[in-house]
Structures are given as C-alpha cells and as structure tokens.
Residue frames as qw, qx, qy, qz and C-alpha x, y, z in Angstrom:
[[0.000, 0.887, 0.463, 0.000, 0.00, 0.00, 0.00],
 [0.413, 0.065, -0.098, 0.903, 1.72, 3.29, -0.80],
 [0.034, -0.660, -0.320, 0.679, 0.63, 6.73, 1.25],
 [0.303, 0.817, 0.490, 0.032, -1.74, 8.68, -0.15],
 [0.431, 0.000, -0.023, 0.902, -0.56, 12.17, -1.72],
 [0.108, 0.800, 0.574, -0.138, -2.67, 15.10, -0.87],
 [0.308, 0.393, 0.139, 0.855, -2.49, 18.09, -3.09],
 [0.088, -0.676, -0.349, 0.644, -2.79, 21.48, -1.51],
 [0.395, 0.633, 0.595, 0.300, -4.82, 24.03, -3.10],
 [0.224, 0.057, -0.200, 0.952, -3.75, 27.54, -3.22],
 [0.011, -0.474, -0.647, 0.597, -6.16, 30.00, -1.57],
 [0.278, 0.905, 0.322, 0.008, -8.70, 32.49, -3.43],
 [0.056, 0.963, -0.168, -0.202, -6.60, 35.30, -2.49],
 [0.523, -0.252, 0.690, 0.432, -3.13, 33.01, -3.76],
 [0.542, 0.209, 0.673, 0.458, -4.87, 32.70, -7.03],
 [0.106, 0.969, 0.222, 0.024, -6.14, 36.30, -7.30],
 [0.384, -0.808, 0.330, 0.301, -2.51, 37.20, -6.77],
 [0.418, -0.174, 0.679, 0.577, -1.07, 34.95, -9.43],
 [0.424, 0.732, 0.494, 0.200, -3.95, 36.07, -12.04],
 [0.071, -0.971, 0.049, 0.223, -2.74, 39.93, -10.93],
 [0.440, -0.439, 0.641, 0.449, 0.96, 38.92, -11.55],
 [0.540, 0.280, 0.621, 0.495, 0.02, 37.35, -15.25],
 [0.185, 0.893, 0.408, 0.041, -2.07, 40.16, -16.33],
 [0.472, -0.784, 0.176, 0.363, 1.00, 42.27, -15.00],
 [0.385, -0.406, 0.672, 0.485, 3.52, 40.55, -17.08],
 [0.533, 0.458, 0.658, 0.268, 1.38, 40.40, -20.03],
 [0.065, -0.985, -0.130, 0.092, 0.87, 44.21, -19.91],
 [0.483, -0.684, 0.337, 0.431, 4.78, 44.23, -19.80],
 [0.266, 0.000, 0.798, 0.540, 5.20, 43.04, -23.52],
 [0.232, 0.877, 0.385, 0.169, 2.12, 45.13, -24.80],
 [0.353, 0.271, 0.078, 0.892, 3.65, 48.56, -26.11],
 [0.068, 0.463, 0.515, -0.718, 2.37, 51.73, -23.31],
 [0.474, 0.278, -0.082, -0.831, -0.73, 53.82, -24.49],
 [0.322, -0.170, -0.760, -0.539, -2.29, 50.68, -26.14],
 [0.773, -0.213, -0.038, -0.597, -5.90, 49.86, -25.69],
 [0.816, 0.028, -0.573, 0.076, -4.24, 46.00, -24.62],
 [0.350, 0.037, -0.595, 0.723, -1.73, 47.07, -22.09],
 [0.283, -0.380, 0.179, -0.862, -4.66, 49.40, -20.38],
 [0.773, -0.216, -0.306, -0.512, -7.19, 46.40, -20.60],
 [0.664, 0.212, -0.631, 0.340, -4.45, 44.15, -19.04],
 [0.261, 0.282, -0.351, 0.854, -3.43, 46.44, -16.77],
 [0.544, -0.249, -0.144, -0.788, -7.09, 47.06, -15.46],
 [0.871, -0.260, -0.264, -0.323, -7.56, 43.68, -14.84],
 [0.433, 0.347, -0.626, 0.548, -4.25, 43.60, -12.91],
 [0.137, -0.214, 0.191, -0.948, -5.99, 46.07, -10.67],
 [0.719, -0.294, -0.202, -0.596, -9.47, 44.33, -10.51],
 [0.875, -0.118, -0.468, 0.047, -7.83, 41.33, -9.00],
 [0.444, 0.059, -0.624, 0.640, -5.94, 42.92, -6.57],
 [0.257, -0.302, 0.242, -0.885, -8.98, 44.49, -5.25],
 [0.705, 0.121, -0.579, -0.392, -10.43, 41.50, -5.14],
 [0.597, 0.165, -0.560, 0.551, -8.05, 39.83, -3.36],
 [0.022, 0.054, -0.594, 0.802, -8.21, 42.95, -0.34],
 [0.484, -0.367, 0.048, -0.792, -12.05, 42.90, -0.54],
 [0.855, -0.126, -0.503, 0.024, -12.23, 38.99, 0.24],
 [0.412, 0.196, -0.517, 0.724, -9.29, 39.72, 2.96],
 [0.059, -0.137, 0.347, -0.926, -11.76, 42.42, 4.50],
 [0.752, -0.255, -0.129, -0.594, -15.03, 40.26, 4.30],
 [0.841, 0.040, -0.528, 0.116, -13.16, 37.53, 5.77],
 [0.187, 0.409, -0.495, 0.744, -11.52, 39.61, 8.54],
 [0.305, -0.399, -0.828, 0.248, -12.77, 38.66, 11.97],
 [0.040, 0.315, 0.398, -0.861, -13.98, 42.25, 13.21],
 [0.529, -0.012, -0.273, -0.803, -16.77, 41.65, 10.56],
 [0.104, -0.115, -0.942, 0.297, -17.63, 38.65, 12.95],
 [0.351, -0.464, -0.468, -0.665, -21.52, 38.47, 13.23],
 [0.328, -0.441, 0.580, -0.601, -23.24, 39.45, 16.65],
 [0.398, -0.030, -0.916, -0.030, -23.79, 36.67, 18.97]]
C-alpha cells in the first residue's frame, strides 16, 4: 500500500494574486498607451482588489453578533 498524496490548493486570495501577476507581465510586452496594455493592466488592478475585498469580508472584526 503506498501513502496517499494530498495536493494542496492555493487560496482564493493566492490565485487572485497569481492572475494579478500574469495580467502584470502580459501588460509588460504590450507597447504603453495601447488599448491591450490598459485592458491588461485594469484587470491587474481588478484582481488585486479582489483579493483585499475577500481579505476584509473575511476579517474577523466583521464577525456576526452573537
């Protein structure tokens, strides 16, 4: 019998972070002022807000009363 391997999944805000990063580095290899590198760039920006709004609905001091 060989031991199971369990994969570990990265976290919302882990994969909002690596979407932000591609979008980033795609944006890097678009030429500035295009209508690509903005759109890119944009969605860099949506995911990292993303990312802190999850962080701040997730944050204990929004803890419901008891």
């Amino acid at each position: 019998m060989g031991s199971r391997r369990i994969e570990k999944k990265p976290t919302f805000e882990q994969r909002l972070a690596a979407e932000a990063l591609r979008f980033k580095e795609a944006a890097e290899k678009e030429r500035p002022g295009t209508m690509a590198r903005e759109l890119l760039l944009r969605r860099a920006r949506q995911a990292e807000k993303a990312a802190h709004i999850n962080e701040w609905v997730n944050s204990p001091g929004l803890a419901s009363p008891k």
